[in-house]
Each structure stands twice: as structure tokens, then as C-alpha cells.
C-alpha positions in Angstrom: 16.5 200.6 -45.0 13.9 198.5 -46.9 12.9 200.7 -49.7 11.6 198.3 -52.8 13.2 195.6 -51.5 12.1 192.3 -51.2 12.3 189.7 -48.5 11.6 186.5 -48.7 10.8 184.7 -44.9 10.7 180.6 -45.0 8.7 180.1 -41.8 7.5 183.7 -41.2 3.8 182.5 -39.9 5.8 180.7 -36.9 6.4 182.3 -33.4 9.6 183.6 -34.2 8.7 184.5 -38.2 5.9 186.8 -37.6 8.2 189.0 -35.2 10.3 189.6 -37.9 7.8 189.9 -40.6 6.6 192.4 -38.4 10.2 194.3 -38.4 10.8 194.0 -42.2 7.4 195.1 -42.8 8.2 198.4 -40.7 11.6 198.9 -42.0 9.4 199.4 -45.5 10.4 195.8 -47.1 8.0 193.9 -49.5 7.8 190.3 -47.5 6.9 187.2 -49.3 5.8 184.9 -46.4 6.8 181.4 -47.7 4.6 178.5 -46.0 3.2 175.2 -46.5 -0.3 177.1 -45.7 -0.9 180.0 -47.1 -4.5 180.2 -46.0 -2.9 180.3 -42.2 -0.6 183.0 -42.4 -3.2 185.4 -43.9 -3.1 186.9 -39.8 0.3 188.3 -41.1 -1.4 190.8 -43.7 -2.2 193.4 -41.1 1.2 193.7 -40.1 1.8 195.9 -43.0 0.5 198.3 -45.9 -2.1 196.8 -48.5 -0.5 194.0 -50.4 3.0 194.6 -48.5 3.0 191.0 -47.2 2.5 188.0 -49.2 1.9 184.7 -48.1 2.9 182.0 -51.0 2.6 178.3 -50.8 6.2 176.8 -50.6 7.5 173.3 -49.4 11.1 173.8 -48.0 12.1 170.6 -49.5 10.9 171.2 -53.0 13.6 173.1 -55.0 10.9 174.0 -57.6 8.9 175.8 -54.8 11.8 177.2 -53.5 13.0 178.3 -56.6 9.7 180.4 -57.0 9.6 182.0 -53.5 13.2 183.7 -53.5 12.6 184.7 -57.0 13.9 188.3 -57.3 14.7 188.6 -53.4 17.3 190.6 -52.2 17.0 189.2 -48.8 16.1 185.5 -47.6 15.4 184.1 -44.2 15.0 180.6 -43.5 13.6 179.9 -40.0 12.6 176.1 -40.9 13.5 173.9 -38.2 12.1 170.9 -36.2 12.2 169.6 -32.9 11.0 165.7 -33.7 11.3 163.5 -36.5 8.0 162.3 -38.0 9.8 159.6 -40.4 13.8 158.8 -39.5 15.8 161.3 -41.7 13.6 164.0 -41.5 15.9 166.6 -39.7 19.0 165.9 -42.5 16.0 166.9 -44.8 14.9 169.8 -43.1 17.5 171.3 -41.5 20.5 170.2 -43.8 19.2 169.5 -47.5 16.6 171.8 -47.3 18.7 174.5 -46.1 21.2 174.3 -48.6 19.1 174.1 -51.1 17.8 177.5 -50.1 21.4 179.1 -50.1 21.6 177.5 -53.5 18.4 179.2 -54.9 18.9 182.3 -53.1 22.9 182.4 -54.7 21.0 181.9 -58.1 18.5 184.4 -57.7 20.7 187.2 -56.7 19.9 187.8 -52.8 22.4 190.1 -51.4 21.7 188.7 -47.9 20.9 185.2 -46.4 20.3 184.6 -42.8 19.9 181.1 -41.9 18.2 180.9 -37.9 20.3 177.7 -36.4 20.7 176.6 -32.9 23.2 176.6 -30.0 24.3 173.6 -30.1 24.8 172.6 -33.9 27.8 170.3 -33.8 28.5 167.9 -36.6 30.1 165.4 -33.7 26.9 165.8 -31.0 25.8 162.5 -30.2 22.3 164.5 -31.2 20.6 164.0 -34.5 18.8 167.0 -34.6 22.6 169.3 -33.4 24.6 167.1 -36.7 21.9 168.4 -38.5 21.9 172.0 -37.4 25.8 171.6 -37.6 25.2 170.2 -41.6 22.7 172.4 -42.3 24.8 175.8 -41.2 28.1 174.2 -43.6 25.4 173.4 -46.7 24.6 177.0 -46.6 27.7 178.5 -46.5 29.4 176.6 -48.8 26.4 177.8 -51.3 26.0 181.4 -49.9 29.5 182.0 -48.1 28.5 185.2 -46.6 25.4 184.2 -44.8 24.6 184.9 -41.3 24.1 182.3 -38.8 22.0 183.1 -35.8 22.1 180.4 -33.1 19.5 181.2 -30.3 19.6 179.4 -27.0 15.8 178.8 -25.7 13.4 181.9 -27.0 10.7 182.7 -24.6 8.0 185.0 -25.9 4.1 185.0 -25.4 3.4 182.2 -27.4 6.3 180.4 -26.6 6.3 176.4 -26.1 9.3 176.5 -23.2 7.7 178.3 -20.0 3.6 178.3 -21.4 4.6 174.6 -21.0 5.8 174.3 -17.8 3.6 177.0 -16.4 0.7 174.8 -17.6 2.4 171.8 -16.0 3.2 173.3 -13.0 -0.7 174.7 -12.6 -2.6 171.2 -13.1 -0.1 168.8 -11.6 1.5 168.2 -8.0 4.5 168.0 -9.3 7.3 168.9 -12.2 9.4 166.5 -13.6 13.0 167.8 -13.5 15.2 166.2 -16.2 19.3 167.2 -16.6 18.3 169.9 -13.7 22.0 170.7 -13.7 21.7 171.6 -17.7 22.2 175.7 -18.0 20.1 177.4 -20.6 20.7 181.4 -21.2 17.1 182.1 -23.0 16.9 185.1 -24.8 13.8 187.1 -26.0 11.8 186.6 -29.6 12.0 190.2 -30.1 15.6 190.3 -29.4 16.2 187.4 -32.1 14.1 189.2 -34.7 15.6 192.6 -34.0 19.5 190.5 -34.3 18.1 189.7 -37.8 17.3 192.6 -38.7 20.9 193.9 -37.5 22.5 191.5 -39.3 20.9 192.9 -42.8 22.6 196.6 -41.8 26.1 195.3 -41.5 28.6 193.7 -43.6 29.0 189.8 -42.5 32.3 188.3 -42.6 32.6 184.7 -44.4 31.0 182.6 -41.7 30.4 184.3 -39.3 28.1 183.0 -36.7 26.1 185.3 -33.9 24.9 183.2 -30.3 22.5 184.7 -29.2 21.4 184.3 -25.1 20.1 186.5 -22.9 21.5 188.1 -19.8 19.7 185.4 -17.6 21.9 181.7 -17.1 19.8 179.7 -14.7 19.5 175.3 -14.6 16.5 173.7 -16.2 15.8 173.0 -12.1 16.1 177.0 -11.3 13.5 177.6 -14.4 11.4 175.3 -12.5 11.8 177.2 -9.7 11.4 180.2 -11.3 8.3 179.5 -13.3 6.7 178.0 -10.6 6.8 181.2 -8.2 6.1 183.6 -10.8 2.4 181.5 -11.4 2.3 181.6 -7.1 2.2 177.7 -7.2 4.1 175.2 -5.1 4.3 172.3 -7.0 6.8 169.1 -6.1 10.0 169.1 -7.9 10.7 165.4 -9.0 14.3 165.0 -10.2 13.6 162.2 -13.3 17.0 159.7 -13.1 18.2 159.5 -16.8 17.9 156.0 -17.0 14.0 156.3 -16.6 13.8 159.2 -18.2 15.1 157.4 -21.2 12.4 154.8 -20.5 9.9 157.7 -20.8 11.2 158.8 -23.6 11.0 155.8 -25.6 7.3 155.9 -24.9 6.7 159.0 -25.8 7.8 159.5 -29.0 6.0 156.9 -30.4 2.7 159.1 -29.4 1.6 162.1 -31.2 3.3 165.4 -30.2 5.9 163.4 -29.9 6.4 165.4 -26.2 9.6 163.9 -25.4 12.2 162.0 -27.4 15.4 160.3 -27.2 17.0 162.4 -29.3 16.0 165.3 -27.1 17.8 164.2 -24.0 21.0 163.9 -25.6 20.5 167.5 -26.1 19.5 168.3 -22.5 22.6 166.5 -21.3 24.3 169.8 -22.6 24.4 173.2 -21.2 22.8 175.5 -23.8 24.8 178.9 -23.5 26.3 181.1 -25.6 30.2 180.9 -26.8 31.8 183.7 -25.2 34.5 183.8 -27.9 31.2 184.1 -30.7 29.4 187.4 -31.6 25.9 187.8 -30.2 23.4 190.2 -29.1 26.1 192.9 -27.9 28.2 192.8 -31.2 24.6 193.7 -33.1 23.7 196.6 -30.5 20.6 194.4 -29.0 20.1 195.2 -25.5 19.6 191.8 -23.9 15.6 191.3 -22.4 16.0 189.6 -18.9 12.8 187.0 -18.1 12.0 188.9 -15.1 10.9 191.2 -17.9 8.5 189.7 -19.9 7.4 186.9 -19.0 5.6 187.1 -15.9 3.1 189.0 -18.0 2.2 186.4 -20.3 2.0 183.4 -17.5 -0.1 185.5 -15.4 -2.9 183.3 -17.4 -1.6 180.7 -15.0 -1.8 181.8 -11.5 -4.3 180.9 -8.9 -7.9 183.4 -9.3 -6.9 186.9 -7.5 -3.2 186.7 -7.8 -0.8 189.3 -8.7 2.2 190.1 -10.6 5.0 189.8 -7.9 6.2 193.2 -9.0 9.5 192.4 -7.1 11.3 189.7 -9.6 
């Protein structure tokens, strides 16, 4: 599968990049780990053999930089994405320009395969900044690499995950949970079932264009996550329904602070229900057995619970 072949992962330090470092390392791939940081990702090295896995400095949004990082790659994986704008343009940047850039480079230096990690969602006519820009980002790299694979993951939950280790942390210090767009459906699917649809997609011929959704077998409403998360950490915390209208007031506030916990920006998108296209490939096309919540992550949350609880062993 791997061989002496390179792979070249923009973002693999992150939550969802060292998963599939992890996999590419195992399939018997040299990874060059491409990151603003080097220094940070050196946790990656023990994922494989002795000098398998490089970290290199790279800035996504330097063409020079990237340039040097895809350098004789045969495979490249760009998992570069934001959730907030730190200056106003920053996700056409990131997740359009940049992107395309990469497909560019990666066309010029030969890769044989380019997966590009989007989000369910991209639309080039969502009233959402960040979705156009997913939506720009996924054309830019298919008009420069038209045989790309695009991966579009709904929420991915995972032990260091910022969805339900949020929440789970809310729902354990506060009296309450503020509910916002409780009627918005989200299908989450695991980290290790996006990293294994990566490597899937790098052991099968992609049609021009094609695009995988990938969502697990779970569709519940950001108020039954609540719910969920809450009785999985054995707390009973007050569910406050947030009307948009002050929501929107909160959110103003809060993305002027740093974190930049909620934005305006990010409503638009939880107006939406975040599920996967039926009429799209996903997990079952690329043989991934789906990983249900009830799964996985009461483990990870059990950080969360009361002293002397126990995993309900009956979710």
C-alpha cells in the first residue's frame, strides 16, 4: 500500500491529522508533516519507524513553502481549515486560496493523489462566510487537481474533540446549557472513521469530482446532544433555549474576545441541519463501518462525571 511512498499531510499535528498520520505511517508511507510549528508536532515521531515522519515548517498561504513541502509527494492531504476569522478575509485565504494553491503545487509536483478535508455544508450561495469558502475552496482544487477527493465530515467527535469535551465541560460547572438552533440536526461521525475514509480514498480510483459526506449512523438535534451529553456525565443541568435574536446579540460580543467562542458567522451555519446528502458517497461507498457515539464517547467524558460515577453501560 505505502511502500516508498511519500505523503505529504498539511495540518497533520491537528486532532484529525495525527489520526491519519498515524494510518499512513502503518500502511508503510514516508509522512512529511507540514505545520507552522514544527517544534509542536515532534509528538508525531513515535507514530512511526525512525525518521518515517517528518515534521517541516510550512505556511499554507506561502506558495514557496508549499512548493517545498509537496516536493516529490505522491500523495497530499490538506486538512487546513478554520472555524473564526482573526482579520476579515481570512477564511477565502485559508480555505479557498490556500487550497488551491496546494492543488496547484501538488499538480506540479507530480502527486498522484490529492485529498482535500472540506465540510458539510460548503455552498458557494450559504449566507455563511466560512460554507462560500469551503464551497470556493473545494472548486479551486479541482479545477487545478481535477481528480481530487473531497471529504466533507459533519461534526467529528473523538477524545480530544472541541464539540462534546465542550459541552461536557459546560454542562459540569454551570446550572445550565445554552441551547442555540436546538432544532438543527447534526449526524457526527468518528475521527477514526474520517482518517480510515482517507485512507480508502487513496486505494480507489476517484471519479472527476467526486465528493464523499461523511456522518455517522447517529442524527440527533443540537438540543438531543444536550441531552445526551448531559446524561452520559450523570448531570442535570437546565436546558435554556437561546432566542436567535439574542443569541445574535451574544454573538456580537463574543467574537470580538479572544477564542472568539461564538460568532455571527457561526450561527448562520447552525441555522442549517448538518447531515449528510443521501444522493453523495460516504462512509458505506468506502467500506467504513459507521462508529455510533454511544460508542466512544462516553469513555472519554467520563473525566466529567460527578466523583464515584459510572459508565452507564446501557447507552
Amino acid at each position: 500500500m505505502g511502500g516508498d511512498r511519500l505523503a505529504t499531510v498539511f495540518g497533520g499535528s491537528g486532532f484529525i491529522g495525527r489520526q491519519i498520520v498515524q494510518l499512513l505511517a502503518a500502511a508503510g508511507y514516508s509522512v512529511r508533516v507540514a505545520v507552522r510549528r514544527p517544534d509542536a508536532a515532534q509528538f508525531l515521531l513515535p507514530m512511526g519507524n525512525v525518521g518515517q515522519i517528518q515534521p517541516v515548517r510550512a505556511a499554507i498561504t506561502d506558495p514557496a513553502s508549499v512548493r517545498n513541502a509537496v516536493q516529490g509527494a505522491d500523495v497530499v492531504i490538506n486538512l487546513i481549515g478554520i472555524l473564526a476569522e482573526q482579520r476579515p478575509g481570512d477564511f477565502m485565504r485559508i480555505q479557498a486560496d490556500a487550497a488551491g494553491s496546494v492543488a496547484r503545487e501538488a499538480t506540479a509536483a507530480g502527486a498522484r493523489h490529492l485529498v482535500q478535508l472540506s465540510a458539510i455544508g460548503a455552498d458557494p450561495t450559504s449566507p455563511s462566510a466560512y460554507a462560500r469558502s469551503k464551497a470556493a475552496g473545494e472548486q479551486a482544487v479541482l479545477a487545478a487537481f481535477p481528480r481530487a477527493a473531497i471529504l466533507r465530515p459533519s461534526i467529528v467527535f473523538g477524545p480530544d474533540d472541541a464539540f462534546f469535551n465542550r459541552f461536557a465541560a459546560m454542562a459540569a460547572s454551570l446550572p445550565f446549557l445554552p441551547v442555540i438552533h436546538g432544532a438543527t440536526k447534526f449526524q457526527p461521525v468518528f475521527v477514526g472513521d474520517v482518517a480510515a475514509s482517507v485512507m480508502a480514498v487513496l486505494d480507489r480510483p476517484t471519479a472527476p469530482g467526486e465528493i464523499f459526506e461523511l456522518g455517522g449512523p447517529d442524527i440527533l438535534t443540537m438540543r438531543d446532544l444536550m441531552v445526551w451529553i448531559a446524561r452520559t456525565i450523570h448531570r442535570t443541568p437546565w436546558l435554556l433555549a437561546i432566542p436567535d435574536r439574542l443569541a445574535a446579540l451574544q454573538a456580537s460580543v463574543l467574537e470580538r474576545l479572544p477564542g472568539k467562542m461564538l460568532t455571527r458567522d457561526q450561527l448562520l451555519l447552525l441555522a442549517r441541519d448538518n447531515v449528510v446528502d443521501p444522493t453523495r458517497p460516504g462512509l458505506a461507498e468506502l467500506g467504513v463501518i459507521a462508529t455510533p457515539i454511544a460508542l466512544a464517547v462516553p469513555a472519554y467524558l467520563a473525566r466529567f462525571r460527578p466523583a464515584g460515577s459510572t459508565i452507564d453501560t446501557r447507552q
